[in-house]
C-alpha positions in Angstrom: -46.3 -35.8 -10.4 -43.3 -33.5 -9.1 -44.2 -30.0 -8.1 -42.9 -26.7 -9.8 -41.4 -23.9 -8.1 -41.7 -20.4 -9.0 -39.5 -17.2 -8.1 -39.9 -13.5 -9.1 -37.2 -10.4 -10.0 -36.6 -7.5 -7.8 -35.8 -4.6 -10.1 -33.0 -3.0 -9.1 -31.0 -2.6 -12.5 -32.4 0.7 -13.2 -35.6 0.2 -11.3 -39.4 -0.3 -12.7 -41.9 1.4 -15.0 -44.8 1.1 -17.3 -42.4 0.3 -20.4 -39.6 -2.3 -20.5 -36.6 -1.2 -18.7 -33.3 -1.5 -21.6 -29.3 -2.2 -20.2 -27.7 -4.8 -18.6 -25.0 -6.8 -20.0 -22.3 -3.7 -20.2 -25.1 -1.5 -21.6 -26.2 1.3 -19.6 -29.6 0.6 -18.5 -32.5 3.2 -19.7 -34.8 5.3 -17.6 -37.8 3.8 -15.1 -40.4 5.7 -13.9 -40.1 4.0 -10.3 -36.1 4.1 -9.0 -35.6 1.0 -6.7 -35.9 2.2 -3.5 -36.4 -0.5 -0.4 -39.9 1.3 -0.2 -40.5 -0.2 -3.5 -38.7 -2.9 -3.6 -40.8 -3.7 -0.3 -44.0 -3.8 -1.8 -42.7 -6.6 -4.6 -41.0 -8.6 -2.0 -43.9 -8.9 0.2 -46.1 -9.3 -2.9 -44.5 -12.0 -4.4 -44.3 -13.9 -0.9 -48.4 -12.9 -0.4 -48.6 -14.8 -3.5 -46.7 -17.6 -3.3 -43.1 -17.1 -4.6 -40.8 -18.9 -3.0 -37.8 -16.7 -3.9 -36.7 -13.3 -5.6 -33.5 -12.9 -8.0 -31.6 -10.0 -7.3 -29.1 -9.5 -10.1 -25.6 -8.3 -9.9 -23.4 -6.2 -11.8 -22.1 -2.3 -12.7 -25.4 -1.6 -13.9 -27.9 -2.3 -10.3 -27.6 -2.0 -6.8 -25.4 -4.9 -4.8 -27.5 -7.7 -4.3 -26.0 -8.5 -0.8 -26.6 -5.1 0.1 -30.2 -5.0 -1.2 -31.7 -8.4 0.0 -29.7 -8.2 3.5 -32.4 -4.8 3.8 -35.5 -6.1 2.1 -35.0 -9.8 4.5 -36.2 -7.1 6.9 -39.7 -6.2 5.7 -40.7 -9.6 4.6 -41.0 -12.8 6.1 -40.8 -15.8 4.6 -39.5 -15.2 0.8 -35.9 -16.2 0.1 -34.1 -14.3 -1.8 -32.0 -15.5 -4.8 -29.0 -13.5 -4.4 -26.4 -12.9 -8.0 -22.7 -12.4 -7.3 -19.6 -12.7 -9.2 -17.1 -15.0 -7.6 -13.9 -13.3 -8.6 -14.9 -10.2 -6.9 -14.9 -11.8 -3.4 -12.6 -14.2 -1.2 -14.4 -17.1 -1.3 -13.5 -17.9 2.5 -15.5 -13.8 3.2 -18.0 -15.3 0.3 -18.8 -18.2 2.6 -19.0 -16.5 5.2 -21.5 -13.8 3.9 -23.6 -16.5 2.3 -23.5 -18.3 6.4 -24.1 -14.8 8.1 -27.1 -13.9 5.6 -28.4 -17.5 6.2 -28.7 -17.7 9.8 -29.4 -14.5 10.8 -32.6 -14.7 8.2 -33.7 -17.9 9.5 -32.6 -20.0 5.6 -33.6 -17.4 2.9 -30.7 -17.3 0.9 -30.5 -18.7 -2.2 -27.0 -18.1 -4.2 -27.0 -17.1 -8.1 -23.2 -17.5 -9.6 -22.8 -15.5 -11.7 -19.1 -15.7 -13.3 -19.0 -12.6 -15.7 -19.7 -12.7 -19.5 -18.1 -9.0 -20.1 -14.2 -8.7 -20.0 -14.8 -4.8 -19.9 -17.2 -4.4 -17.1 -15.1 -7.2 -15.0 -12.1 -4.8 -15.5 -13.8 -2.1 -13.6 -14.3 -4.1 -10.8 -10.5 -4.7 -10.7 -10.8 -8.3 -12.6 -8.0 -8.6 -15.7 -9.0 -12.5 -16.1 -11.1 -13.1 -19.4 -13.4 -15.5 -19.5 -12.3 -19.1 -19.8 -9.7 -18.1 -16.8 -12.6 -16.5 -14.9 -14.5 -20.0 -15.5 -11.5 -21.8 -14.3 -11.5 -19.5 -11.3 -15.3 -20.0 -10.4 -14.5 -23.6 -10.2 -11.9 -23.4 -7.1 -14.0 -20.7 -6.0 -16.9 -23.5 -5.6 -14.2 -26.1 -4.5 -13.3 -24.0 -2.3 -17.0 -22.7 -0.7 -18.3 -25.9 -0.6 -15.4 -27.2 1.5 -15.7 -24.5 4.2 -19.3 -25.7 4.3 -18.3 -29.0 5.7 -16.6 -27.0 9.0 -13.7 -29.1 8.2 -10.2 -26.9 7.4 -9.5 -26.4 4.3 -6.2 -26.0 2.5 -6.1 -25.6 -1.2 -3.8 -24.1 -3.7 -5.1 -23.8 -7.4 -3.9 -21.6 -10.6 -5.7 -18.6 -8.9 -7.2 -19.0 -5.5 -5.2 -20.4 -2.3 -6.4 -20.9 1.0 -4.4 -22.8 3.9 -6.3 -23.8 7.4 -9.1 -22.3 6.7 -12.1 -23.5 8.9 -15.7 -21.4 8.8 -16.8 -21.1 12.3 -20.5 -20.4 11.9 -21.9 -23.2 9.5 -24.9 -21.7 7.5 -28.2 -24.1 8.4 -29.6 -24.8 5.8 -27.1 -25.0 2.9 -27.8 -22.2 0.5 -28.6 -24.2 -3.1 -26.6 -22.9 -5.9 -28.2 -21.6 -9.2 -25.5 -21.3 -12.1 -26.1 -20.5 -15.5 -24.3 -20.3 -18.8 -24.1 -21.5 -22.7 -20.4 -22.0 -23.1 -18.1 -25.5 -22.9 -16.4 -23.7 -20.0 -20.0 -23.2 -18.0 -21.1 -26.6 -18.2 -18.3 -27.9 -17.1 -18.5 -25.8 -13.9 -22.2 -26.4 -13.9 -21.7 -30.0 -14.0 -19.5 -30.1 -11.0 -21.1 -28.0 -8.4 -24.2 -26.3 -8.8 -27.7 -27.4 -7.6 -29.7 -25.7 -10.0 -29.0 -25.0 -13.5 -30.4 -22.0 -14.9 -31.1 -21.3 -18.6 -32.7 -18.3 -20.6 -36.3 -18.7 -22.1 -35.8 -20.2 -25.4 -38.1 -22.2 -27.4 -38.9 -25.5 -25.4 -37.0 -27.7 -27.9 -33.8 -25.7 -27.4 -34.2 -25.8 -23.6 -34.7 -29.7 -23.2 -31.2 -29.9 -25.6 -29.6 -27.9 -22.7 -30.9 -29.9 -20.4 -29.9 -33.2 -22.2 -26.5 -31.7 -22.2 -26.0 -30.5 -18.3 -27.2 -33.5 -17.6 -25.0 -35.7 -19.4 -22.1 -33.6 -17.9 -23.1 -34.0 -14.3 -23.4 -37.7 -15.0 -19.8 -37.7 -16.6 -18.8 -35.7 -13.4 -20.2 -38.3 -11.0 -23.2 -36.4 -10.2 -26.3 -38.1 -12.3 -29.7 -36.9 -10.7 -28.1 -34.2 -8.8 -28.6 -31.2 -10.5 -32.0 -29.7 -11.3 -33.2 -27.3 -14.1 -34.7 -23.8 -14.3 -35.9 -21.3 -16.5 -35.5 -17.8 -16.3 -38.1 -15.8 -18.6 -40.3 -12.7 -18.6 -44.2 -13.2 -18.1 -47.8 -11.3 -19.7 -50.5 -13.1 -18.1 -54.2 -11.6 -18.6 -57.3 -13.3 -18.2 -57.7 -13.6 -21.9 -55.1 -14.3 -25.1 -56.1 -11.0 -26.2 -55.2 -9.0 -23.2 -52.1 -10.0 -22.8 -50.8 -9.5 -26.4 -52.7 -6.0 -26.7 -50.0 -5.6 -23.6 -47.3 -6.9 -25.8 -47.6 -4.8 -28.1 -48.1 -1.8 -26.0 -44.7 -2.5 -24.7 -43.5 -3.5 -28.2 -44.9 0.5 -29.1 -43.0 2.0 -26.3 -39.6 1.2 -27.7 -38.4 3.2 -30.1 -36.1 1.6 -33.1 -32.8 4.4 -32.1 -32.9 2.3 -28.7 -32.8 -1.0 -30.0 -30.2 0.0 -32.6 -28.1 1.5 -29.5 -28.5 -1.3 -26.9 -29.0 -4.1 -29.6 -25.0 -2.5 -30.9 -23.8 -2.7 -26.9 -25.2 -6.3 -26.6 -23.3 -7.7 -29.6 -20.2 -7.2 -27.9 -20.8 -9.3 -25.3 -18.9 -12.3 -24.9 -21.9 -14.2 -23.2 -22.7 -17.5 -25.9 -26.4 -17.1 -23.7 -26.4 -13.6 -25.1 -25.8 -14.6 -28.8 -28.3 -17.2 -28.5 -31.1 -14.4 -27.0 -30.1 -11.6 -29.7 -30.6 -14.7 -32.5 -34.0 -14.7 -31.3 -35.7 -11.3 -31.8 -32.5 -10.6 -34.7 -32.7 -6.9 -34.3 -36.5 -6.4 -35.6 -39.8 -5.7 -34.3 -40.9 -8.2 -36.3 -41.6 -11.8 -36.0 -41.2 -11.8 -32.1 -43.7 -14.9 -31.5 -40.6 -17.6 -31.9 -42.9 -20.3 -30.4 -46.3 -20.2 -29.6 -47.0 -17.8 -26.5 -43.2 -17.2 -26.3 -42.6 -13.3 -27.1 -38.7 -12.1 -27.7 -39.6 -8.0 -27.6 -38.2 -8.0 -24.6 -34.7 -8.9 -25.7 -34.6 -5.9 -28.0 -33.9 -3.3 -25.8 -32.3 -5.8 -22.3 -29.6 -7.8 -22.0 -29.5 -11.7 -20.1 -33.6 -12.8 -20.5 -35.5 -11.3 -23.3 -38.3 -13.5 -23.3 -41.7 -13.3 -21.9 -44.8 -16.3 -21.8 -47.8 -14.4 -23.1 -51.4 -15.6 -23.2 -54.2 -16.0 -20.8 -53.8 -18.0 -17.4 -54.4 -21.3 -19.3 -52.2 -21.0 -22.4 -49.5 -20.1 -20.5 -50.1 -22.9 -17.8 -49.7 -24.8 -20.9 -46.2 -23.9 -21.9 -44.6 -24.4 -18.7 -45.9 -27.7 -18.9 -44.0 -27.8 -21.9 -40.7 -26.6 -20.5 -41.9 -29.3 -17.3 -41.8 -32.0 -19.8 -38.1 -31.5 -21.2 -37.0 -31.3 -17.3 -37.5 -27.8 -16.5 -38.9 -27.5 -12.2 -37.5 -23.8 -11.2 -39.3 -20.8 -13.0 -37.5 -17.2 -12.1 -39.7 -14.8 -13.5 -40.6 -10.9 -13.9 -43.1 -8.7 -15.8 -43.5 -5.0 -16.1 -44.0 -3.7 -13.7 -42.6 -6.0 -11.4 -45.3 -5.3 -9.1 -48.7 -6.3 -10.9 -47.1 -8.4 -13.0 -46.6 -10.6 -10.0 -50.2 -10.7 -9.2 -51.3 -11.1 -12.8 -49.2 -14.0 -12.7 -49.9 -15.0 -8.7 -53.6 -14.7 -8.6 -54.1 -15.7 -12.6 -51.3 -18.9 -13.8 -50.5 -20.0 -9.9 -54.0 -21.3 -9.3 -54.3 -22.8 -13.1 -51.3 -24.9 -12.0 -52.7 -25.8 -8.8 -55.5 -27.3 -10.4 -53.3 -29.0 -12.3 -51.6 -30.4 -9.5 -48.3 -28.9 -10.7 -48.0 -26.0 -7.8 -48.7 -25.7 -4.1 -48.5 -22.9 -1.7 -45.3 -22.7 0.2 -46.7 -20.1 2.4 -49.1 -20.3 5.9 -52.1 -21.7 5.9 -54.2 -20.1 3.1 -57.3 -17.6 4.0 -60.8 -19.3 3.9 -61.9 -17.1 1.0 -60.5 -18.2 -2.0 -58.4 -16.2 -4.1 -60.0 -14.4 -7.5 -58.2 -14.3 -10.4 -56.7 -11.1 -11.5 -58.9 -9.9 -14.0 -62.0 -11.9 -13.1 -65.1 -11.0 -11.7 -67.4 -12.0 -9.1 -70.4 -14.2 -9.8 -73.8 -12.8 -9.2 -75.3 -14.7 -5.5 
């Protein structure tokens, strides 16, 4: 029985609070009551790899802090978590790209993890300097890639494509280990990409059904591509974990309560103009309304009301939500990347409640050191009378 792997989210697209946190996707991101700070950030780093994360995404865009930036400080007060890092390939050279990704590498001992992210918003690309839309920004990711994973090899590389050229270029310091590649996206253009090059393929939380078609379809691609059983599957999705169904939907809808129907008309207006087909799919979900957000059961789509990319969250107790990711397990899904609010106890709702359901299950180990003698107690449980 193959093991799962779970990652968390380090907030830094308009920080953390008690409520969800709106924006993203060319929307301007609403307020937190905690700014990201590496303080803060800190804490959920060192949380998440207390607990038994193996990775945190950073994300990437006009709207948060730069994600090279960010991790490159936070490596520094934590030990062992790697740390999922977004960027957008036309933004960067990819022979300086591959020599970030080898610098960040070595020098944190093989914690880097690398989320491409190729850009689903022609007007927030054009601040950035990038005039390409998106089929031609697809088309560029794809020699970007070409082009990474050649320097990789240490062997010089000369290539010459429709918009990136190189000639003799050779990478001096090889990263050890090869960072894995995550890659997302909906579109023709994005499987085609995904197909070719990327380790991991990432997808937005919808229904279970809808996922394992995705997967049927990356992996027909990669097979087409001469890469069948090469490329693996991950989720990305919010998470309410309580000790009890009860709890965590009383929590759902206290978020649900904190949003107020002039936000979602104002981001939910922003979003629509995205040209992101994973976007489209995500606002077809929750359709504008407060109402009938439970699309599947223990799959919640408040959050995508009010924040652009994921805008679902797993809600139930430890067990019932246990029980959908072996759902999304049994139509191919391994990687989980998720996030809660706030970031912080959410990651020990969900690292001291659903982690040790799944170890029983003997879906999930421990990446970490050798575990204390005392056994963890779940979040939200209580010690039995001696």
């Amino acid at each position: 029985m193959s093991q799962l792997t779970f990652h968390w989210f380090l907030p830094t697209n308009g920080g953390d609070g008690r409520q969800v946190v709106g924006g993203g996707h060319g929307v301007e991101a609403g307020p937190s009551g905690r700014p990201a700070s590496v303080p803060y950030l800190g804490q959920i780093a060192r949380s998440a790899e207390q607990l038994g994360f193996e990775a945190a995404l950073t994300p990437t865009g006009a709207w948060c802090e730069d994600a090279w930036v960010t991790t490159a400080m936070l490596s520094q007060v934590s030990d062992r978590l790697k740390f999922l890092v977004a960027f957008r390939p036309g933004l960067t050279s990819p022979f300086l790209a591959a020599q970030m990704a080898a610098s960040f590498q070595n020098l944190t001992g093989g914690r880097l993890a690398l989320n491409v992210v190729t850009g689903g918003e022609s007007a927030e690309q054009r601040m950035f300097g990038d005039f390409l839309d998106k089929d031609a920004r697809y088309a560029r990711c794809d020699e970007f890639l070409t082009i990474v994973r050649g320097l990789w090899t240490g062997e010089p590389v000369t290539f010459e494509g429709e918009h990136l050229r190189v000639q003799d270029a050779v990478l001096q310091q090889l990263p050890s280990p090869l960072p894995q590649i995550y890659f997302g996206g909906s579109s023709p253009a994005a499987g085609a990409v995904a197909a070719k090059h990327v380790d991991v393929y990432l997808t937005w939380g919808e229904p279970p059904a809808a996922v394992g078609e995705k997967v049927e379809w990356v992996r027909k691609l990669a097979a087409d591509a001469g890469r069948e059983g090469k490329v693996r599957f991950g989720i990305r999705l919010h998470t309410i974990a309580r000790a009890t169904s009860e709890e965590a939907w009383a929590e759902a809808d206290r978020l649900l309560a904190g949003i107020s129907e002039d936000e979602i008309a104002r981001v939910q207006a922003g979003l629509r103009k995205s040209e992101s087909v994973g976007q489209s799919r995500m606002l077809d979900l929750n359709q504008g309304s407060k109402d009938g957000l439970e699309i599947h059961p223990n799959l919640w789509a408040g959050v995508g009301l009010v924040r652009g990319g994921a805008g679902t969250a797993m809600v139930g107790s430890y067990a019932e939500i246990a029980d959908l990711i072996e759902q999304y397990r049994a139509v191919g899904i391994e990687e989980f990347v998720l996030s809660g609010y706030p970031h912080l106890e959410e990651a020990y709702w969900f690292g001291e409640g659903v982690l040790p359901e799944l170890e029983r299950r003997g879906l999930w180990s421990p990446p970490g050191p050798v575990r204390a003698t005392t056994p963890p107690l779940p979040f939200g449980g209580t010690v039995a009378a001696s």
